[in-house]
NUMARZA-689623 format. One record per atom (N, C-alpha, C): atom name; x, y, z negated; residue in one letter. Coordinates in nm, 2 decimals, m for minus. Layout:
name; xx; yy; zz; resn
CA; X; Y; Z; A
...
***
This chain:
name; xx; yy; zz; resn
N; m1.88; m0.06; m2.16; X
CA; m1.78; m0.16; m2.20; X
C; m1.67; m0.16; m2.10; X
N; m1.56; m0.14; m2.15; X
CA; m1.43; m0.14; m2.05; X
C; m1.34; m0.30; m2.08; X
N; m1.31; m0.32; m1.94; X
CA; m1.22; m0.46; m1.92; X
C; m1.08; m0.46; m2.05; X
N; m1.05; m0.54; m2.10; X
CA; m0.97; m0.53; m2.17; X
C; m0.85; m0.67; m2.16; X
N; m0.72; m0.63; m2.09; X
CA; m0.59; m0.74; m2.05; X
C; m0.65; m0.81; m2.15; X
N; m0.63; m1.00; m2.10; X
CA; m0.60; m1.07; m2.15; X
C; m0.73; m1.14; m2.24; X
N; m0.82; m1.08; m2.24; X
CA; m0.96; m1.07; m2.35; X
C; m1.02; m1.21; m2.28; X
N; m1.12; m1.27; m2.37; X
CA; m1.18; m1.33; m2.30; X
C; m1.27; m1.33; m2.17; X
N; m1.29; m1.20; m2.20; X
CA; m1.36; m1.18; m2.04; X
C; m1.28; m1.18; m1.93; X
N; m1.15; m1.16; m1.94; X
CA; m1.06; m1.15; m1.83; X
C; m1.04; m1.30; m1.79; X
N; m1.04; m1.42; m1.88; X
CA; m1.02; m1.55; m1.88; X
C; m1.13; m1.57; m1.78; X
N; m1.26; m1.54; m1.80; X
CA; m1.39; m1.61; m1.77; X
C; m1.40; m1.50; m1.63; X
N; m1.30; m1.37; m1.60; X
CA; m1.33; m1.35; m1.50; X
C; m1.24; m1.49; m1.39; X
N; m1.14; m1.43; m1.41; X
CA; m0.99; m1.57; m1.37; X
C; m1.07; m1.71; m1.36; X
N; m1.15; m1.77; m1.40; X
CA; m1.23; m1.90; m1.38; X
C; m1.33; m1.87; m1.27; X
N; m1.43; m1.78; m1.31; X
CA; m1.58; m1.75; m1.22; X
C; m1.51; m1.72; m1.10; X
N; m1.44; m1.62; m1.07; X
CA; m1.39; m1.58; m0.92; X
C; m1.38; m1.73; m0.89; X
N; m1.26; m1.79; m0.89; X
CA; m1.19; m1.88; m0.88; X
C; m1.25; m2.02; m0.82; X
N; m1.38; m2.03; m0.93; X
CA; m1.49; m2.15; m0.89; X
C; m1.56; m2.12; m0.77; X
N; m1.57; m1.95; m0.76; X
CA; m1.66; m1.92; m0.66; X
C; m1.56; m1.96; m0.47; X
N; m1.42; m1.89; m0.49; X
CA; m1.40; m1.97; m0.38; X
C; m1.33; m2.10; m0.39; X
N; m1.32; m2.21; m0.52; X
CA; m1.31; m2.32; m0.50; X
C; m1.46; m2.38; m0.40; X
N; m1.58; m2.32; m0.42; X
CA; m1.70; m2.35; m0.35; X
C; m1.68; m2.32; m0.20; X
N; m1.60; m2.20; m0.21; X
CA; m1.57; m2.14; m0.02; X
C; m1.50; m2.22; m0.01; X
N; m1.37; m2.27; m0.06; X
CA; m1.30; m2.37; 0.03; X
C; m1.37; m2.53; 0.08; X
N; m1.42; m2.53; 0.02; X
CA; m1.47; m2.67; 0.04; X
C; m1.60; m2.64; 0.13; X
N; m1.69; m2.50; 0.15; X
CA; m1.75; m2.47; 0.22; X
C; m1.66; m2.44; 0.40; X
N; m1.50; m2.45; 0.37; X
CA; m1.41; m2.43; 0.48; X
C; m1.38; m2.54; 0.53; X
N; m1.33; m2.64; 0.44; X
CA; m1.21; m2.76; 0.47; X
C; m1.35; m2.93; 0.50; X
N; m1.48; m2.88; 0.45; X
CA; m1.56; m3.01; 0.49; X
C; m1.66; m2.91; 0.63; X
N; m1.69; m2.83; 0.71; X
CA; m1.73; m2.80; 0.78; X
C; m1.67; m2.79; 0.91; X
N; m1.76; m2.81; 1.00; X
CA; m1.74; m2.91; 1.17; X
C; m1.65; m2.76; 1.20; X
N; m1.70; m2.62; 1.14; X
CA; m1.62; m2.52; 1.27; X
C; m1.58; m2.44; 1.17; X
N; m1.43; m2.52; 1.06; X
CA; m1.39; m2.39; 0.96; X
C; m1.30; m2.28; 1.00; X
N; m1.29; m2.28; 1.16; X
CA; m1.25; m2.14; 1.18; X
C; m1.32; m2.11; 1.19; X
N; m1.40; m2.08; 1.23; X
CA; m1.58; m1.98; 1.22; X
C; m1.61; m1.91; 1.07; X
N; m1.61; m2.01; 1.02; X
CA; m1.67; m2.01; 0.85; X
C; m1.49; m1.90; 0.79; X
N; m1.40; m1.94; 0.83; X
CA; m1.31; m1.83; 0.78; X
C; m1.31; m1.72; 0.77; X
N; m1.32; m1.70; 0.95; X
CA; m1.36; m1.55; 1.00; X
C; m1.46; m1.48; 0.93; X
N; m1.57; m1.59; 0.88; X
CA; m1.73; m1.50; 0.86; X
C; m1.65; m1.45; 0.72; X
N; m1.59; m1.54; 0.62; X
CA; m1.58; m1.48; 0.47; X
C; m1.45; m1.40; 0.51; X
N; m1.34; m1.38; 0.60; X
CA; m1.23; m1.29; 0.58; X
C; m1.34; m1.12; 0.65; X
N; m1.43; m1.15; 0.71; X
CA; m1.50; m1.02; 0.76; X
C; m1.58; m0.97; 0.63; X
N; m1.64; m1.07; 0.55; X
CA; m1.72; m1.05; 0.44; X
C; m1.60; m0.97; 0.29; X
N; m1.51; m1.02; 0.31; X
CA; m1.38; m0.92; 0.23; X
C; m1.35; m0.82; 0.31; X
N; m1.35; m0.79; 0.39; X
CA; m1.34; m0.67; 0.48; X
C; m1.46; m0.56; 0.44; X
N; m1.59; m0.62; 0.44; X
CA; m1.67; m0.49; 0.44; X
C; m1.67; m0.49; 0.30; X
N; m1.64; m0.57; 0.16; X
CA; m1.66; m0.53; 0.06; X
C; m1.51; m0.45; 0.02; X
N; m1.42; m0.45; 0.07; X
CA; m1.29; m0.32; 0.05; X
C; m1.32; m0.21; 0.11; X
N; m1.39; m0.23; 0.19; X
CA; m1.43; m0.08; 0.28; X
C; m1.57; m0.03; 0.20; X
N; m1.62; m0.11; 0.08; X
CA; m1.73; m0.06; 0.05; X
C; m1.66; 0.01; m0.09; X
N; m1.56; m0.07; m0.12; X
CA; m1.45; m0.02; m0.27; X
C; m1.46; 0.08; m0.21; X
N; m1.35; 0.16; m0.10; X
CA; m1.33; 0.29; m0.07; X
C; m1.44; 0.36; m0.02; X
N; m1.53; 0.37; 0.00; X
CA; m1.57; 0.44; 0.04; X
C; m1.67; 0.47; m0.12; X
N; m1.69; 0.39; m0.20; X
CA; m1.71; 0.42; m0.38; X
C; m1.63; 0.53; m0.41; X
N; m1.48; 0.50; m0.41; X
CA; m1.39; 0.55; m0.46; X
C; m1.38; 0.71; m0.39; X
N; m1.40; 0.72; m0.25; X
CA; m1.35; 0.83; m0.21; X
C; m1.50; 0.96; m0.23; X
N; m1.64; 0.89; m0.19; X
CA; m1.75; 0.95; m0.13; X
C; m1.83; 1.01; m0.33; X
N; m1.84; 0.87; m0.38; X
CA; m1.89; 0.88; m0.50; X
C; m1.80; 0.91; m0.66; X
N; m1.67; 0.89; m0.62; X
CA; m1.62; 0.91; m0.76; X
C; m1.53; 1.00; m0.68; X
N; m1.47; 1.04; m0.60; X
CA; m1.38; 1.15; m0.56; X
C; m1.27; 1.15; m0.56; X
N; m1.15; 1.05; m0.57; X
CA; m1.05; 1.01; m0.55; X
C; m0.97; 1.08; m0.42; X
N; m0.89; 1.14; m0.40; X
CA; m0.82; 1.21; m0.36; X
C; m0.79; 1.09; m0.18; X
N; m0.81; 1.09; m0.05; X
CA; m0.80; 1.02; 0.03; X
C; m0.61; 0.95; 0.05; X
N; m0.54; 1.02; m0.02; X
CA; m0.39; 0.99; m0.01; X
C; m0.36; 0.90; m0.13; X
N; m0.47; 0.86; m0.20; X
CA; m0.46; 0.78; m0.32; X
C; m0.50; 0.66; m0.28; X
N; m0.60; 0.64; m0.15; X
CA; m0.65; 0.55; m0.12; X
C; m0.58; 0.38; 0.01; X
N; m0.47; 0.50; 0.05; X
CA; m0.44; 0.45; 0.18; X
C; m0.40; 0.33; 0.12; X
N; m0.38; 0.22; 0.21; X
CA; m0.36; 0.04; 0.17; X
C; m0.19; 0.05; 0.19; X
N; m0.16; 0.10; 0.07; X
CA; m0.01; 0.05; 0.10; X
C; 0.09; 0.03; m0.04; X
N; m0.02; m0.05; m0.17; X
CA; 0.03; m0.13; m0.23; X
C; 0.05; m0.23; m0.17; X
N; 0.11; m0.36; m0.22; X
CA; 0.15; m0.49; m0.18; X
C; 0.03; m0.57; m0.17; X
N; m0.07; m0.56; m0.25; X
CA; m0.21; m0.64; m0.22; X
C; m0.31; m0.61; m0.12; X
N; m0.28; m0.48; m0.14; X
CA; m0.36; m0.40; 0.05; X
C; m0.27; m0.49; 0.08; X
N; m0.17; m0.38; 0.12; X
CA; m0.08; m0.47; 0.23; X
C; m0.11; m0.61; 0.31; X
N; m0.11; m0.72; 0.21; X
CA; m0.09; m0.85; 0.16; X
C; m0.30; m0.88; 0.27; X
N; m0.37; m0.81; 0.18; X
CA; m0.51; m0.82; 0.23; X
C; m0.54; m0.81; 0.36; X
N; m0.46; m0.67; 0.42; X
CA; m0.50; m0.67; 0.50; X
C; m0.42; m0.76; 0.70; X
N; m0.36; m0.84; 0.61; X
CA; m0.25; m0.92; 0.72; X
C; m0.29; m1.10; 0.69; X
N; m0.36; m1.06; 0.52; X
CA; m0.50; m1.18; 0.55; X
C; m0.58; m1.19; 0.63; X
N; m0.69; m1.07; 0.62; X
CA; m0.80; m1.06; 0.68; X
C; m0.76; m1.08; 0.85; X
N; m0.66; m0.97; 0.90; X
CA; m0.62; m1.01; 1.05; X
C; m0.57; m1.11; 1.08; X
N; m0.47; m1.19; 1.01; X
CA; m0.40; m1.34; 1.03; X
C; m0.54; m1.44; 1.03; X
N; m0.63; m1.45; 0.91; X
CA; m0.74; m1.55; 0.98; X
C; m0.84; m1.48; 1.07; X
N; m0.88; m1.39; 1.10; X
CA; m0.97; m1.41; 1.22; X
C; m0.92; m1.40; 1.36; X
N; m0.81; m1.37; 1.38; X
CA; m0.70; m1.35; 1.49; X
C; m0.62; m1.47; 1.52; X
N; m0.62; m1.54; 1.41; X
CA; m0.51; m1.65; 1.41; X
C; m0.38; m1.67; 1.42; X
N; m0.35; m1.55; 1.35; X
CA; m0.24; m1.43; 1.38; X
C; m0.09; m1.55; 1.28; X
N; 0.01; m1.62; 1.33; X
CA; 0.05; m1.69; 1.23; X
C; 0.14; m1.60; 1.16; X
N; 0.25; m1.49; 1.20; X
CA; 0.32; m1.42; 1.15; X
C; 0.24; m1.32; 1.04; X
N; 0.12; m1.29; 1.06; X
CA; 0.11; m1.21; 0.95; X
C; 0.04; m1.33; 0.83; X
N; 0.02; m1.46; 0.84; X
CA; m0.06; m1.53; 0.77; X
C; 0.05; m1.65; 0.68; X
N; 0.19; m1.60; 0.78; X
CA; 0.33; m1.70; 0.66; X
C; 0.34; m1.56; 0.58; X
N; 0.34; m1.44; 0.65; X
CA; 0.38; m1.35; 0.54; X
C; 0.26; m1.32; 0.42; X
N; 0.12; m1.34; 0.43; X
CA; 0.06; m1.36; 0.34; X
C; 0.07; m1.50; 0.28; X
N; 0.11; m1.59; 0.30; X
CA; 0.17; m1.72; 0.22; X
C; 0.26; m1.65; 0.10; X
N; 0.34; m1.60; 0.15; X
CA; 0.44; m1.54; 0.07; X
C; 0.44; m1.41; m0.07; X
N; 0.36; m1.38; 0.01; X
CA; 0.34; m1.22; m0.04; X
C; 0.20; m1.26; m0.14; X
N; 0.16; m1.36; m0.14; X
CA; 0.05; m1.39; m0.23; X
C; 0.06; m1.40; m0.37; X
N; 0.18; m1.43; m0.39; X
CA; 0.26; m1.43; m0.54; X
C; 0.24; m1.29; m0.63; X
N; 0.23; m1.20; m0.55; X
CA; 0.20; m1.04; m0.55; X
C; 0.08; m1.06; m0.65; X
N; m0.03; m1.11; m0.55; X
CA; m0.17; m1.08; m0.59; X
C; m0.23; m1.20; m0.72; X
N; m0.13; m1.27; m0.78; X
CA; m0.08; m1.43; m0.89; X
C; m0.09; m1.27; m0.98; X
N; 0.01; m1.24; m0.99; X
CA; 0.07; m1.11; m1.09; X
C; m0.04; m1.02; m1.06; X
N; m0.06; m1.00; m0.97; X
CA; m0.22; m0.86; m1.02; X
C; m0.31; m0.94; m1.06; X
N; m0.39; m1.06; m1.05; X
CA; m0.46; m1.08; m1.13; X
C; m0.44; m1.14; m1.31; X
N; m0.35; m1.15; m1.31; X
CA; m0.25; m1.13; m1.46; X
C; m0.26; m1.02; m1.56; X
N; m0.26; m0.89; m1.46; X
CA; m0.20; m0.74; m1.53; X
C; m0.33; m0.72; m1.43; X
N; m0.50; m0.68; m1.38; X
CA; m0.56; m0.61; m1.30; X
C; m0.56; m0.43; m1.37; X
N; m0.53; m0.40; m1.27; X
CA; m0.54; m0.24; m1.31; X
C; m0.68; m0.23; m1.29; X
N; m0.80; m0.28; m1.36; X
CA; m0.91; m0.24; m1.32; X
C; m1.00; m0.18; m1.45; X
N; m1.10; m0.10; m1.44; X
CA; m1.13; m0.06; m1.60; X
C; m1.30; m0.11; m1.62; X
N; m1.36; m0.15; m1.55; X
CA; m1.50; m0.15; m1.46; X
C; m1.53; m0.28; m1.49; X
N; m1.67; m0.34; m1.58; X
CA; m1.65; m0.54; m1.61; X
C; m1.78; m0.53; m1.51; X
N; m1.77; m0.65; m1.50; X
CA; m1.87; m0.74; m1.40; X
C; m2.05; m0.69; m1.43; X
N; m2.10; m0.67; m1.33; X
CA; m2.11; m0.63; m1.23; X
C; m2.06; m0.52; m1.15; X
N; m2.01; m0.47; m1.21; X
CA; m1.97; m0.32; m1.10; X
C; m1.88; m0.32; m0.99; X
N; m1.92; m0.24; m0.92; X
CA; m1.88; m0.29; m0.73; X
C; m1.72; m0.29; m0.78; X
N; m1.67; m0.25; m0.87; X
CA; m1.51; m0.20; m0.88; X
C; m1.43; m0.32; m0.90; X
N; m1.51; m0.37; m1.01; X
CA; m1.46; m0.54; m1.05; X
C; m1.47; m0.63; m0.93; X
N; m1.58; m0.63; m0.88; X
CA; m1.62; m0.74; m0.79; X
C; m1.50; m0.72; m0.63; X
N; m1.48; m0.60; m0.61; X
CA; m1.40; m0.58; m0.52; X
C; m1.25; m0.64; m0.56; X
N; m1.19; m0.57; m0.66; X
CA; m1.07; m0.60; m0.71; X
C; m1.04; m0.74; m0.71; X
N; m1.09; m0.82; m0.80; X
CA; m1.12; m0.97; m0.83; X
C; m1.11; m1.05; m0.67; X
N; m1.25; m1.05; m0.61; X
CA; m1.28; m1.12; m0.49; X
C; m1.16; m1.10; m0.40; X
N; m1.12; m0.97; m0.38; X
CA; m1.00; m0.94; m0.28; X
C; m0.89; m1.01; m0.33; X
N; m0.81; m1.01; m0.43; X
CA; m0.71; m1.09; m0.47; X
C; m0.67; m1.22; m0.47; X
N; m0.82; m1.24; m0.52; X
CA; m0.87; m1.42; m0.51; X
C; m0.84; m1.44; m0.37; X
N; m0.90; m1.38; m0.31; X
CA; m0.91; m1.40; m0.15; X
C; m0.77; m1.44; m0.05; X
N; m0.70; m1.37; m0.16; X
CA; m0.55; m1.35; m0.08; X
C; m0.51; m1.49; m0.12; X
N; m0.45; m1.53; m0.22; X
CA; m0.43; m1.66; m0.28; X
C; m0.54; m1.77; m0.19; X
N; m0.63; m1.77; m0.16; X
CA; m0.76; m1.84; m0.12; X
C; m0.70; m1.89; 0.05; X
N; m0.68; m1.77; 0.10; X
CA; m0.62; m1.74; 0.23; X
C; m0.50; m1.86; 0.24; X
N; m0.40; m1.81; 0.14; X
CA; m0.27; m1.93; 0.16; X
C; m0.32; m2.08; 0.13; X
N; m0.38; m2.11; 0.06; X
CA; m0.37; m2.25; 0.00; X
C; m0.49; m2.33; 0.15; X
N; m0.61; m2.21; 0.23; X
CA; m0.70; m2.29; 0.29; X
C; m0.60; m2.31; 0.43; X
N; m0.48; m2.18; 0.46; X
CA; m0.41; m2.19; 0.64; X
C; m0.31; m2.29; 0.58; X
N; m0.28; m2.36; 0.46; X
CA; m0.16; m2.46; 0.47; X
C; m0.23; m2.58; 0.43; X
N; m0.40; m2.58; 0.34; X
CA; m0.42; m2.69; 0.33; X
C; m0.52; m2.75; 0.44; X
N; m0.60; m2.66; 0.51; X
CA; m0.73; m2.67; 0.63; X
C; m0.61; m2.68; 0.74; X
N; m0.58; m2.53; 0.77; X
CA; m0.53; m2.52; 0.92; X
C; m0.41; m2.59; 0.94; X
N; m0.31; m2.64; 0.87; X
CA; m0.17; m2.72; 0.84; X
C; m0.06; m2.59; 0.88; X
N; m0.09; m2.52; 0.82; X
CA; m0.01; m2.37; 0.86; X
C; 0.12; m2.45; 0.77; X
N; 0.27; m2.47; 0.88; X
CA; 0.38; m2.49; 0.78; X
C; 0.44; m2.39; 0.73; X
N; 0.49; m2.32; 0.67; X
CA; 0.63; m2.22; 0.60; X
C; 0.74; m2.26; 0.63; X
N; 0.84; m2.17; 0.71; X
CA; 0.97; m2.20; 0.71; X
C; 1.06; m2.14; 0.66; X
N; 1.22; m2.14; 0.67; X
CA; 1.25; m2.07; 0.62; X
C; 1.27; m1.93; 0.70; X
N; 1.27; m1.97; 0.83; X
CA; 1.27; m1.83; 0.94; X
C; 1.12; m1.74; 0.88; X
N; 1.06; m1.79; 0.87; X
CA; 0.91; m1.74; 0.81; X
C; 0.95; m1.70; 0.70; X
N; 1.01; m1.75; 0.64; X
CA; 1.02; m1.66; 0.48; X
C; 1.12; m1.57; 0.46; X
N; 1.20; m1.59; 0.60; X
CA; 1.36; m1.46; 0.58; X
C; 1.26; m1.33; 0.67; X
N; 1.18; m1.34; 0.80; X
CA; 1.08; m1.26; 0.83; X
C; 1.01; m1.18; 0.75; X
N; 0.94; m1.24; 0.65; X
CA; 0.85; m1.18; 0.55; X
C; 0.94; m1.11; 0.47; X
N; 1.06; m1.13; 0.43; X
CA; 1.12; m1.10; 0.31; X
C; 1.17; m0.96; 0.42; X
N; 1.23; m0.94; 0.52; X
CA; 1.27; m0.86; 0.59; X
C; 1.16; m0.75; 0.62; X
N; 1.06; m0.83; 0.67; X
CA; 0.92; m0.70; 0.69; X
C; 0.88; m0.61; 0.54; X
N; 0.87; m0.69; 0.42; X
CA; 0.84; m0.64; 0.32; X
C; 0.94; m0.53; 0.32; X
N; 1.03; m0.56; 0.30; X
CA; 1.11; m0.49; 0.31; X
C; 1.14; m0.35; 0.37; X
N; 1.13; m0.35; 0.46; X
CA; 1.13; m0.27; 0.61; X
C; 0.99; m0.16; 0.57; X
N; 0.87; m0.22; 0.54; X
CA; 0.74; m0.15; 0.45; X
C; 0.77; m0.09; 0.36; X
N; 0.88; m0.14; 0.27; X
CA; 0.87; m0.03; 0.14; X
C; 1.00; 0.09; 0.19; X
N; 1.09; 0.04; 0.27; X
CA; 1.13; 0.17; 0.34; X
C; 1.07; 0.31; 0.38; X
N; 0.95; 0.25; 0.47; X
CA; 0.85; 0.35; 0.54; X
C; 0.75; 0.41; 0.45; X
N; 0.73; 0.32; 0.31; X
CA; 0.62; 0.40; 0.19; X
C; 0.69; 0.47; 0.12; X
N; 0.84; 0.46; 0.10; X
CA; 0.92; 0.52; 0.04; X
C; 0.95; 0.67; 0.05; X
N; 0.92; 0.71; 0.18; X
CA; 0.95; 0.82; 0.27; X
C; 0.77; 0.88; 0.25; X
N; 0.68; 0.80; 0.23; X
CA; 0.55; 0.83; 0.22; X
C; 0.49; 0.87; 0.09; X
N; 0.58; 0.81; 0.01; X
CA; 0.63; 0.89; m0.11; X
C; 0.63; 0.98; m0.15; X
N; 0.73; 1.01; m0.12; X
CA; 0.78; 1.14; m0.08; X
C; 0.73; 1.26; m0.06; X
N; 0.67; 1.27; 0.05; X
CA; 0.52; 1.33; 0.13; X
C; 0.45; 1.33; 0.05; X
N; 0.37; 1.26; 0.01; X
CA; 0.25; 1.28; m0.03; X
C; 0.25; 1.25; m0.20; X
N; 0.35; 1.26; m0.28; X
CA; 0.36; 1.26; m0.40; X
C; 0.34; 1.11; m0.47; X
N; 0.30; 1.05; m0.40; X
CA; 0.22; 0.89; m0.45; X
C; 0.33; 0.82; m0.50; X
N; 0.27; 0.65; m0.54; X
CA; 0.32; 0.58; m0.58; X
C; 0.34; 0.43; m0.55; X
N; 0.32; 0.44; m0.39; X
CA; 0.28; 0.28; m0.33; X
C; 0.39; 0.19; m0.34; X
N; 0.37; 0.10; m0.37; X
CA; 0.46; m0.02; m0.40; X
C; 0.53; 0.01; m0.52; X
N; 0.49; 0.11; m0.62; X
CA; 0.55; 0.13; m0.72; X
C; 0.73; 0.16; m0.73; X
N; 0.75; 0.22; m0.62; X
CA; 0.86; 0.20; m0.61; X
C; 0.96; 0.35; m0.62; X
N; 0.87; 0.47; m0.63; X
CA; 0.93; 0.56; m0.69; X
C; 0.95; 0.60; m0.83; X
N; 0.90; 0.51; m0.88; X
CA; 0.85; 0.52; m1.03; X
C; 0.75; 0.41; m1.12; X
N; 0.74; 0.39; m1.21; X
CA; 0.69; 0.27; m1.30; X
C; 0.55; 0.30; m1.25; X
N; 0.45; 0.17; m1.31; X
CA; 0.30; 0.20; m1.30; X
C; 0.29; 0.25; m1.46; X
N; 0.12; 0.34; m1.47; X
CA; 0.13; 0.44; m1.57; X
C; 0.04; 0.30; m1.66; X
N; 0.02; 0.20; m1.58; X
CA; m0.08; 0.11; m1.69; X
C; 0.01; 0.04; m1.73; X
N; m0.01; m0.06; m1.83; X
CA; 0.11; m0.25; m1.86; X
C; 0.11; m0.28; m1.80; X
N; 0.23; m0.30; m1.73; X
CA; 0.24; m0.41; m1.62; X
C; 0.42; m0.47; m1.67; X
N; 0.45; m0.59; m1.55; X
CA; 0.58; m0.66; m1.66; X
C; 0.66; m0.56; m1.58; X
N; 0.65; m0.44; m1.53; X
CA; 0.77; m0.40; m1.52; X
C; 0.85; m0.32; m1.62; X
N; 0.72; m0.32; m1.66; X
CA; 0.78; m0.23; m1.85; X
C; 0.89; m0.33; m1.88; X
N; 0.92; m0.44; m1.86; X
CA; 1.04; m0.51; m1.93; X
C; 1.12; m0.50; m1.81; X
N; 1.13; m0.43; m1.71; X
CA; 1.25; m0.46; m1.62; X
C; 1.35; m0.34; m1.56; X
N; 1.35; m0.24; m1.73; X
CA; 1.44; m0.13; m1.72; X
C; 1.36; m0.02; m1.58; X
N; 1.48; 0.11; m1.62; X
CA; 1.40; 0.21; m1.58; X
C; 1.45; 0.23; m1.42; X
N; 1.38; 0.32; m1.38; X
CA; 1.41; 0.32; m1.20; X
C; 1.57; 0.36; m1.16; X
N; 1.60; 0.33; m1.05; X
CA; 1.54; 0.23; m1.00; X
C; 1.57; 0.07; m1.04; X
N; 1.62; 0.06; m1.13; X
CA; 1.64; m0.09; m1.19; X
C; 1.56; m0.17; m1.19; X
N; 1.47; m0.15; m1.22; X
CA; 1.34; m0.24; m1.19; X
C; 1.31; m0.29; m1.08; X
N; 1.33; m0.20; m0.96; X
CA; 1.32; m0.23; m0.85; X
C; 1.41; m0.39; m0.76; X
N; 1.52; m0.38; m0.83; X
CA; 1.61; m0.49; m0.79; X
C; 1.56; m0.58; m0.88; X
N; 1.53; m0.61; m0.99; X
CA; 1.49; m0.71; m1.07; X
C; 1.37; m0.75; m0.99; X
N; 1.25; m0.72; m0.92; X
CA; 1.15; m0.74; m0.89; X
C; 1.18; m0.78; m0.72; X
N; 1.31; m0.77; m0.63; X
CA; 1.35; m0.82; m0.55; X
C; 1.39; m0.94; m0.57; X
N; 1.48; m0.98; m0.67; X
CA; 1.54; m1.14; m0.72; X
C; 1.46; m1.15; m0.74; X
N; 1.33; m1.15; m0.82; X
CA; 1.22; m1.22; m0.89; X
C; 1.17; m1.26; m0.76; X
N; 1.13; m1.23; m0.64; X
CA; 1.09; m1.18; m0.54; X
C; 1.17; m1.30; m0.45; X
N; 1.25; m1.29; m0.43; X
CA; 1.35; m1.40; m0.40; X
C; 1.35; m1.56; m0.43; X
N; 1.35; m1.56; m0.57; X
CA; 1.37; m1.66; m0.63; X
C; 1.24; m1.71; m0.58; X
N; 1.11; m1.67; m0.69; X
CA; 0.97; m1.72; m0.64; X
C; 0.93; m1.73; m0.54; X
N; 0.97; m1.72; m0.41; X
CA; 0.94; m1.74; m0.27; X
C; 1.02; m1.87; m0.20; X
N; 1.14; m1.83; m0.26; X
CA; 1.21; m1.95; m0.24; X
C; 1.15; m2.10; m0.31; X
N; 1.17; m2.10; m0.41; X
CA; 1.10; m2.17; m0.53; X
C; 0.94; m2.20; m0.41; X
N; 0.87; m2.14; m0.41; X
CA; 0.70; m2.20; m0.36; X
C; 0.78; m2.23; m0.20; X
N; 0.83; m2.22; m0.13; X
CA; 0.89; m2.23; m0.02; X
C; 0.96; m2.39; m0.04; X
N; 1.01; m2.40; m0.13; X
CA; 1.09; m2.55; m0.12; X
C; 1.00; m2.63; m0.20; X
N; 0.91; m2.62; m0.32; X
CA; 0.77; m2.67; m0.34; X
C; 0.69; m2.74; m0.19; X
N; 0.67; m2.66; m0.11; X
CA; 0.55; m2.71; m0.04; X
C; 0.64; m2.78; 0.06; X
N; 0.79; m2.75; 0.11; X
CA; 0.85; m2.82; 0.22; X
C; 0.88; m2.96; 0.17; X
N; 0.93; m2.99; 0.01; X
CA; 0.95; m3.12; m0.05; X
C; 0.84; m3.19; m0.04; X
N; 0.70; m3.11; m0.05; X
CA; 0.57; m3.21; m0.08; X
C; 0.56; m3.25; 0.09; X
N; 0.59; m3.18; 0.20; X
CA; 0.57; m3.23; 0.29; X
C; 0.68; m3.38; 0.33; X
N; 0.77; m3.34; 0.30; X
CA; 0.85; m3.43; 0.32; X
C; 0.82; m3.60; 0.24; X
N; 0.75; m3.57; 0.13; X
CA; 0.72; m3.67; 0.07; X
C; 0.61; m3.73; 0.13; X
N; 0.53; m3.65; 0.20; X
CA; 0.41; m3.72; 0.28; X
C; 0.44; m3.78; 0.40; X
N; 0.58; m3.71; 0.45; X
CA; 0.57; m3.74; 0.59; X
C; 0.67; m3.94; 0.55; X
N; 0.73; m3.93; 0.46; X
CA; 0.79; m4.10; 0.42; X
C; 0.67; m4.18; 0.36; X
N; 0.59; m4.11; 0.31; X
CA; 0.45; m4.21; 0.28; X
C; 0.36; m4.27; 0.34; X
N; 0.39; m4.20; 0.50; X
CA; 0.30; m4.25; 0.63; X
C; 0.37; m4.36; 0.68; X
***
């Protein structure tokens, strides 16, 4: 049985993940030491992406240049995983940000693999994770966003797709989709052909960062006149 966009199972995947770390968070935000308890579940998404690749590379044979972490949700993952157990805050505004990324991959998952299989469970939990990541360092740790934080991230993203661009290149690939369209549906099919799409997916990029950026600084502001 193959996953199919949009299907009901995709719905009841999008809930099940989702309840499972609504359970983690509340396993984070009512516990005496939730940096401890962070660390344990950002290490516990660590060994299950290292257990995806090493599926992908050992048992199905995927080419190792196919694997390196330098879509936006690697990316994004792996500046989670180090921002909470490090307490790293620069890579942890830029995963605030960059989480919007992993909103849209669980929308469109390029995954073909339904539940149980290590492929699903990896994809899913890791995304979730990311999203999980921002909502527990702004709602647990009081991690604020600024806009120096969000001109940074927008700048480093940036600066990354320069350097995969060139890696591109080299090694034929397609990280950050940015030499070329993805071969599955995804919404870039509506945002014209290369590199046009690319600039459309910067303003989008722009706008929605801004937008969740002045979201969370208004609701603070409203808390801080409520006291």
């Amino acid at each position: 049985m193959e996953f199919e966009l949009f299907s009901n199972l995709h719905i009841y995947y999008l809930l099940g993940y989702s309840l499972a770390f609504t359970l983690l968070y509340f396993g984070v935000a009512y516990n005496s030491h939730p940096q401890k308890v962070m660390k344990i579940i950002s290490i516990c998404i660590l060994f299950i992406k290292c257990g995806e690749l090493f599926i992908r590379y050992k048992l199905i044979g995927e080419a190792w240049y196919n694997l390196l972490p330098l879509h936006l949700c690697n990316i994004t993952l792996i500046f989670a995983i180090l921002g909470s157990i490090f307490k790293f805050k620069p890579f942890l505004y830029a995963t605030f940000f960059w989480s919007v990324g992993a909103l849209f991959a669980l929308l469109t998952p390029e995954v073909r693999d339904t539940f149980p299989h290590f492929l699903n469970i990896s994809f899913f939990s890791t995304h979730v994770y990311i999203i999980f990541t921002a909502i527990v360092e702004y709602r647990v740790f009081k991690l604020r966003p600024s806009f120096e934080s969000w001109l940074a991230s927008f700048l480093g993203i940036n600066l990354i797709m320069v350097g995969v661009f060139f890696i591109n290149s080299v090694l034929g690939t397609n990280y950050l989709y940015i030499s070329q369209k993805p071969t599955f549906q995804s919404p870039l099919d509506h945002f014209g052909e290369w590199p046009y799409y690319i600039i459309v997916v910067e303003f989008a990029y722009i706008v929605l960062t801004l937008l969740l950026l002045f979201l969370f600084r208004k609701k603070d502001y409203k808390l801080k006149l409520n006291r």
